[in-house]
C-alpha positions in Angstrom: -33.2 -113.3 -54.3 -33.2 -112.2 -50.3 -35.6 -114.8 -49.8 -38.4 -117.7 -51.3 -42.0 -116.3 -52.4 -44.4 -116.9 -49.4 -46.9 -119.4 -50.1 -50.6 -118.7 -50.5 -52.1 -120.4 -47.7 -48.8 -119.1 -45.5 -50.5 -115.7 -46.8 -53.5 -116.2 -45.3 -52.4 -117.2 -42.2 -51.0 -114.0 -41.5 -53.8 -111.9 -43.0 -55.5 -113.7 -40.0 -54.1 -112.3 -36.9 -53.4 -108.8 -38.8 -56.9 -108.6 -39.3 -57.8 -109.7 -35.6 -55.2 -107.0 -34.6 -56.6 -104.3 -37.0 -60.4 -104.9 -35.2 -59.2 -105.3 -32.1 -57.4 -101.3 -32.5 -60.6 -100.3 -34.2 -63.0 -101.4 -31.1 -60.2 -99.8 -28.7 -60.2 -96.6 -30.9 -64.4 -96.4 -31.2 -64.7 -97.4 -26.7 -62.1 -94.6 -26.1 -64.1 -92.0 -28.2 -67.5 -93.0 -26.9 -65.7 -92.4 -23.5 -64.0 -89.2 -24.0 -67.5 -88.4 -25.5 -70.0 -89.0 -22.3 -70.6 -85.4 -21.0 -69.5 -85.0 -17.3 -71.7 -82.3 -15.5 -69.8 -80.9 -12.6 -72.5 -80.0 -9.6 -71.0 -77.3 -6.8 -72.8 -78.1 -3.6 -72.6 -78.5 0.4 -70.5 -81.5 1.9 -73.8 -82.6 3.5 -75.6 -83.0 0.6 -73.1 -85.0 -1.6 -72.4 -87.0 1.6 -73.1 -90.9 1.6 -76.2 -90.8 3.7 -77.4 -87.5 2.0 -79.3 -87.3 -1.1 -76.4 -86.2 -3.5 -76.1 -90.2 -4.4 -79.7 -91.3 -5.2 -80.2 -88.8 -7.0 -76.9 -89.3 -9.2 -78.2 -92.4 -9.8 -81.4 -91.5 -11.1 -79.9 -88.7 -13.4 -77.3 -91.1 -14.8 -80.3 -93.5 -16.0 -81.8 -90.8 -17.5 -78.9 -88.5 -19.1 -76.0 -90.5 -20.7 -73.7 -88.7 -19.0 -71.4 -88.3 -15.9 -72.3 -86.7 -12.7 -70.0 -85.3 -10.9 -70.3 -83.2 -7.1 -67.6 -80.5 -6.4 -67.9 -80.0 -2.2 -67.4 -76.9 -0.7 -68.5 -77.0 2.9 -71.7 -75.5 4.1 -74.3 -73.1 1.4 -72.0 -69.9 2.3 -68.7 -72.0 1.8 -70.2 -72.9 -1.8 -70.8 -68.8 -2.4 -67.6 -68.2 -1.2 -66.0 -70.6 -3.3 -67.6 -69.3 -6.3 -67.0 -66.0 -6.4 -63.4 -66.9 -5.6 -63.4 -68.8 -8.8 -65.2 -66.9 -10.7 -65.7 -67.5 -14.7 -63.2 -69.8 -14.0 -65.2 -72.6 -12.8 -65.5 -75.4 -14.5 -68.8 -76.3 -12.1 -72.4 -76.3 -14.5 -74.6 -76.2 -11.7 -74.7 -74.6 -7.9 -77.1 -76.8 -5.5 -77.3 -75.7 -1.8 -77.7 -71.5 -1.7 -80.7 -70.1 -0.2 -82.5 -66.9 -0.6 -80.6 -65.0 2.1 -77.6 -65.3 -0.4 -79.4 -65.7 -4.1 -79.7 -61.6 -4.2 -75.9 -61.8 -3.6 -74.9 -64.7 -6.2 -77.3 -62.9 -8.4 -75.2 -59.7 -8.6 -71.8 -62.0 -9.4 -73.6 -62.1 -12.4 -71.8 -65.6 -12.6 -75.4 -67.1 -13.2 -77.5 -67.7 -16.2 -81.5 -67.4 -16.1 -82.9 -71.0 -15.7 -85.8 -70.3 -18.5 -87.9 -73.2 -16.7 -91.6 -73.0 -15.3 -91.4 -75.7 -12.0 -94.4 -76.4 -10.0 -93.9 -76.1 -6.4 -95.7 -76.3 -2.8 -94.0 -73.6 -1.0 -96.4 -71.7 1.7 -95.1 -68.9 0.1 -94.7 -67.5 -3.5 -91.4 -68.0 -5.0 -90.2 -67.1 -8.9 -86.8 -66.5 -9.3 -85.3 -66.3 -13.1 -82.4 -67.8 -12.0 -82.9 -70.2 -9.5 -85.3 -73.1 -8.9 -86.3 -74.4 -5.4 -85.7 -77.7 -4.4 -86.4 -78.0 -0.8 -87.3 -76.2 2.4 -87.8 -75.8 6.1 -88.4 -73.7 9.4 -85.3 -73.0 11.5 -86.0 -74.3 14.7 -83.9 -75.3 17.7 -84.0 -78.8 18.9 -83.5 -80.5 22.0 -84.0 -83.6 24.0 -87.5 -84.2 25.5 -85.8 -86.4 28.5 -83.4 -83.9 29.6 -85.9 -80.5 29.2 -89.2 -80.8 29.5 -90.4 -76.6 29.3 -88.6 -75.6 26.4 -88.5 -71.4 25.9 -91.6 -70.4 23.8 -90.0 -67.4 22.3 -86.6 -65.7 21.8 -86.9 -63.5 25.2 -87.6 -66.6 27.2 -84.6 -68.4 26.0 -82.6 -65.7 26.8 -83.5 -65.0 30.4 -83.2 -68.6 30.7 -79.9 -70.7 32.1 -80.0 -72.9 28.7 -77.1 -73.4 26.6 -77.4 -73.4 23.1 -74.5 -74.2 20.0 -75.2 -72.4 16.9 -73.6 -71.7 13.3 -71.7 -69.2 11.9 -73.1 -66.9 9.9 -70.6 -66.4 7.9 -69.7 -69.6 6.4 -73.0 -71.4 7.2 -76.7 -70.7 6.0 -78.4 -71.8 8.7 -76.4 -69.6 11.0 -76.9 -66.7 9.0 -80.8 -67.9 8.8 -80.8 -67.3 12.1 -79.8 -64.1 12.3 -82.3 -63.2 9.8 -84.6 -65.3 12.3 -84.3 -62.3 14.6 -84.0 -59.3 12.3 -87.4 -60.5 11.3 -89.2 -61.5 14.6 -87.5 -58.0 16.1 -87.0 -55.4 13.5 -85.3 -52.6 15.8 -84.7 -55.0 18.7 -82.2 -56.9 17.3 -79.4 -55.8 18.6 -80.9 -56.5 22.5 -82.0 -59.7 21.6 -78.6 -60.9 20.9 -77.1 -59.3 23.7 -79.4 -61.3 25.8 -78.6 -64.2 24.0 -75.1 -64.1 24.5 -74.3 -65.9 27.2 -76.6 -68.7 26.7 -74.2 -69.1 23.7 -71.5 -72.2 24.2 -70.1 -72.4 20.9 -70.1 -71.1 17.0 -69.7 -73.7 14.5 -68.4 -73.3 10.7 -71.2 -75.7 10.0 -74.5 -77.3 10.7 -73.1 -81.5 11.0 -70.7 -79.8 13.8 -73.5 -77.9 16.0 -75.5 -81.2 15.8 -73.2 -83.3 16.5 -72.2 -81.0 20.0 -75.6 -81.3 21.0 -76.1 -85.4 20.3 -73.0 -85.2 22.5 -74.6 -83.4 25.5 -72.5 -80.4 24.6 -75.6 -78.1 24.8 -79.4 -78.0 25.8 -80.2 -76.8 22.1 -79.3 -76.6 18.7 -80.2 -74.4 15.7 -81.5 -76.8 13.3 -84.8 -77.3 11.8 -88.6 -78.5 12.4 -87.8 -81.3 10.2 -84.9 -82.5 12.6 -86.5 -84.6 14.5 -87.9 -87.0 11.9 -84.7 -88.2 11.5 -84.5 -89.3 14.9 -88.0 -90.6 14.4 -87.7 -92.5 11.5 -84.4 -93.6 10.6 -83.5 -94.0 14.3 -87.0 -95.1 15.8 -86.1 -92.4 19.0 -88.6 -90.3 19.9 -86.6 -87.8 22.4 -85.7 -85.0 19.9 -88.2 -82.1 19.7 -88.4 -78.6 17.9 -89.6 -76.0 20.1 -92.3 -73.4 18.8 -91.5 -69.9 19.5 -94.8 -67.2 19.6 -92.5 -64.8 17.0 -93.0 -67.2 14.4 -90.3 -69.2 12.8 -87.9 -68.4 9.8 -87.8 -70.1 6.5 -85.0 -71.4 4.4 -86.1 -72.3 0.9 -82.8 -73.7 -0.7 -82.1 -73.1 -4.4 -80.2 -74.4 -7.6 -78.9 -72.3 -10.1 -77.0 -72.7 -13.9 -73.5 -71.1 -14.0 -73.5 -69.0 -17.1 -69.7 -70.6 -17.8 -71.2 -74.4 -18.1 -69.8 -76.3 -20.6 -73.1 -78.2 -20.7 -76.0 -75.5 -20.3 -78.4 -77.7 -21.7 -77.6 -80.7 -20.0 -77.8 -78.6 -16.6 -81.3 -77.4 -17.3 -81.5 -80.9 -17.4 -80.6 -81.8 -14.8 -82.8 -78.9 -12.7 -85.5 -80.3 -14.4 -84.6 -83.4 -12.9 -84.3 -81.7 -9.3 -87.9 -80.8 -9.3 -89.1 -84.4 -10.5 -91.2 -86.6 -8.6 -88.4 -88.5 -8.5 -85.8 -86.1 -6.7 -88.1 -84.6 -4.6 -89.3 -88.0 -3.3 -85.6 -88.6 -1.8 -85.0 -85.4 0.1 -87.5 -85.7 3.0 -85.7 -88.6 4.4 -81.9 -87.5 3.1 -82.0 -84.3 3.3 -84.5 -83.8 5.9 -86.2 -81.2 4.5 -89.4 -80.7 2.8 -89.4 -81.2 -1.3 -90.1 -78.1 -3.0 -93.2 -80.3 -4.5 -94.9 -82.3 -2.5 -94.3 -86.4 -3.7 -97.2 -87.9 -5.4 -96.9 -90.7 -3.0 -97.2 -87.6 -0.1 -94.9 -87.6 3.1 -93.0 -90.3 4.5 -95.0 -91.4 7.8 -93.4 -89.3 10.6 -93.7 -86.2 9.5 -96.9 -85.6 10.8 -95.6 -85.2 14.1 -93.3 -82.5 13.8 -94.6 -78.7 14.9 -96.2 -76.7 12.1 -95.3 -72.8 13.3 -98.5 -70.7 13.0 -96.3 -68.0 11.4 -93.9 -67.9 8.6 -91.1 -65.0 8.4 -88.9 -65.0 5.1 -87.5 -61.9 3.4 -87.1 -61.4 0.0 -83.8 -62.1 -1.0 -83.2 -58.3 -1.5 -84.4 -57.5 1.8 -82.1 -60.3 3.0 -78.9 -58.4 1.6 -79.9 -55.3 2.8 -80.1 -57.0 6.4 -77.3 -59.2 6.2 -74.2 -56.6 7.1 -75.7 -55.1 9.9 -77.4 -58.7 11.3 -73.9 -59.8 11.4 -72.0 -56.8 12.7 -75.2 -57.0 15.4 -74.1 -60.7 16.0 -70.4 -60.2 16.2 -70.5 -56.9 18.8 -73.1 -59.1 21.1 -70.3 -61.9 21.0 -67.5 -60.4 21.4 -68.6 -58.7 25.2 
């Protein structure tokens, strides 16, 4: 014999641990497959948004309660950037969702034919009608530039006075930035065939072009400039999370331009119905009550609980200008070839 018969209760003492062993793979084996099961969704969007203080993480939160699954943001600069980036990538994504163009680029993404038609009925309080197969708005605001009430106290009422004035102003790029190329649109629309003057005149009031809208701001909060391109809304920052009251949006007499931003479903998503989902979610009362004070913006839908208290002081323009997002393409090559020949004297 190689060896003496093992004992019954010896047995069992090794069935014991064999069996602890054999559960303890098992439970290992079960947590690794729920895990490799939890659907990540993959959101494309503008650094600002996914940023710390924007609203990228409360509403991450709130989806996560809700969805069993794994949200993830994909940054690509400013709303052009995140164009850019997509039809560089193509059907090769692996984003599900796009958060961040606007309609002076959905006519644009729409012909990438890279997106897939949303099939969702969203209320909305936009001062204008919006229906879009395949985008949803989730937020939106005037263009407006900003400026310190203690250092200027007769802002320019209109493009023509800024320009004959001695002001400085920084703005964004159209190229790479949507509110830079909102404001060219700004123009095209307050001066259909005096476009091209106005931004001659504007030219040397002109300190600096920014890739992005954090870098103009942040040039003006530095006394780099008299004014910034930024929004109506901009102030209520100041006002509310920083109790400081200097910061105004002047009203110009041409009216002021709109930018109503949009999220769309990639039709390559791994997860379509878990990104309808999740732009279901983005028109909620619960999204929309996180972007007036994130993004500083107004929600697409008003809150049920309304406004946050602040707001009320901000300048309501008596006119709104917005193309269509065709008649933003159509406008958008010669706008910027208007912008760059101005610059460039």
């Amino acid at each position: 014999m190689l060896g003496s018969p093992i004992s019954i209760p010896a047995r069992r003492k090794m069935e014991r641990p064999m069996k602890t062993i054999h559960l303890a793979l098992a439970f290992f084996a079960t947590a690794s497959m729920a895990c490799a099961e939890v659907p990540v969704l993959k959101v494309l969007t503008y650094d600002s948004f996914a940023a710390e203080w924007g609203p990228g993480p409360a509403i991450e939160k709130g989806f996560e309660a809700t969805c069993a699954c794994d949200l993830q943001y994909v940054i690509a600069g400013d709303g052009a950037a995140v164009l850019a980036r997509l039809k560089l990538e193509g059907t090769t994504s692996d984003t599900d969702v796009v958060v961040g163009l606007d309609t002076s680029l959905t006519e644009n993404a729409s012909k990438t034919n890279l997106f897939a038609p949303h099939g969702l009925t969203l209320a909305n309080d936009l001062p204008v009608p919006f229906s879009d197969p395949d985008f949803i708005p989730f937020d939106w605001g005037w263009f407006a530039f900003v400026y310190d009430k203690t250092k200027l106290a007769s802002p320019p009422k209109s493009f023509k006075e800024l320009a004959a004035s001695n002001l400085k102003i920084v703005i964004e790029d159209p190229r790479s930035s949507t509110p830079g190329l909102g404001l060219l649109m700004w123009v095209k629309a307050a001066y259909p065939t005096d476009s091209a003057t106005i931004w001659h005149d504007l030219a040397d009031n002109i300190v600096t072009v920014t890739p992005s809208w954090d870098q103009a701001y942040g040039l003006f909060l530095k006394g780099e400039a008299d004014m910034v391109l930024s929004y109506t809304t901009s102030p209520a920052y100041h006002l509310i999370a920083e109790k400081d009251d200097t910061k105004a949006a002047a009203p110009f007499e041409e009216g002021h331009y709109m930018q109503v931003e949009v999220a769309g479903l990639l039709a390559s998503s791994h997860h379509p119905d878990l990104a309808r989902t999740f732009l279901t979610y983005l028109g909620s009362d619960a999204a929309q009550t996180t972007l007036p004070t994130t993004n500083w913006m107004y929600p697409a839908k008003t809150p049920t609980a309304g406004l946050p208290k602040g707001f009320e002081t901000l300048i309501k323009p008596m006119k709104s200008l917005l193309f269509s997002p065709s008649e933003a393409e159509a406008n958008r090559q010669s706008a910027v070839e208007e912008w760059q020949t101005a610059l460039a004297r």
